[in-house]
C-alpha positions in Angstrom: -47.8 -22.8 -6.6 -48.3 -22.1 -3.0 -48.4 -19.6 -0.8 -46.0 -19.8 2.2 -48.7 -19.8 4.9 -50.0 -23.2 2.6 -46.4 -24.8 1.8 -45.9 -24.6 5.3 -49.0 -26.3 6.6 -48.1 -29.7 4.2 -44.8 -29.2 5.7 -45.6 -29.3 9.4 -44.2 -26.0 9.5 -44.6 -22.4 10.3 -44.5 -19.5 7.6 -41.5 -17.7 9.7 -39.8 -21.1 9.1 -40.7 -21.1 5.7 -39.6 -17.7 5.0 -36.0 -18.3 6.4 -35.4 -22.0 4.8 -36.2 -19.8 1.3 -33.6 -17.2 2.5 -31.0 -19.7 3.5 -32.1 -21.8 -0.2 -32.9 -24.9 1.3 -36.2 -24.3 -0.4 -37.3 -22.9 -3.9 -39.5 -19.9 -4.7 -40.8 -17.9 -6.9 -41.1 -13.6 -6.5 -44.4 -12.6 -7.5 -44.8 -9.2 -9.9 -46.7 -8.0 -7.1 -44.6 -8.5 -3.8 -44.1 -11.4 -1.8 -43.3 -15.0 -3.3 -44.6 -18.6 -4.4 -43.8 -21.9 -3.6 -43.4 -24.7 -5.8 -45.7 -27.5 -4.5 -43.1 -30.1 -6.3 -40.6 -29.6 -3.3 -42.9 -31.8 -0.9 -43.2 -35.7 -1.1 -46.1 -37.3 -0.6 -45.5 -37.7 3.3 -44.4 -33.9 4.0 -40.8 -33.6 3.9 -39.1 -31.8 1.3 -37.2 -33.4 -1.8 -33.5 -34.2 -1.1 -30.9 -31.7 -2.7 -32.9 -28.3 -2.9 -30.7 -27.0 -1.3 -27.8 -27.9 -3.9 -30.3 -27.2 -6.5 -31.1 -23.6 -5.8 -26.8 -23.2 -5.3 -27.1 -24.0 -9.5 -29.7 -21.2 -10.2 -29.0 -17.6 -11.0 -30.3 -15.2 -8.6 -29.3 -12.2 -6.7 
């Protein structure tokens, strides 16, 4: 699990990029008890871009 400031450096990426991909659902994470969220390091290949589809995944998961 990753934090978004860390999911987005293997992503080329910046966290305000991060943050509104997760809010749009084109990627996958978890809210922590405390505040704020994790992200699943399983999402990123091996050469930085994100598995195909998580975007159709996260459609199929219950959430608010």
């Amino acid at each position: 699990m990753l934090t978004a400031r860390d999911f987005a450096a293997l992503i080329g990426s910046s966290q305000a990029t991060v943050n509104r991909r997760r809010q749009a659902g084109a990627i996958l994470a978890l809210g922590k008890a405390s505040g704020g969220f994790r992200y699943p390091k399983w999402q990123i290949m091996d050469d930085g871009r994100l598995v195909p589809g998580l975007k159709e995944l996260a459609s199929e998961m219950p959430g608010p």
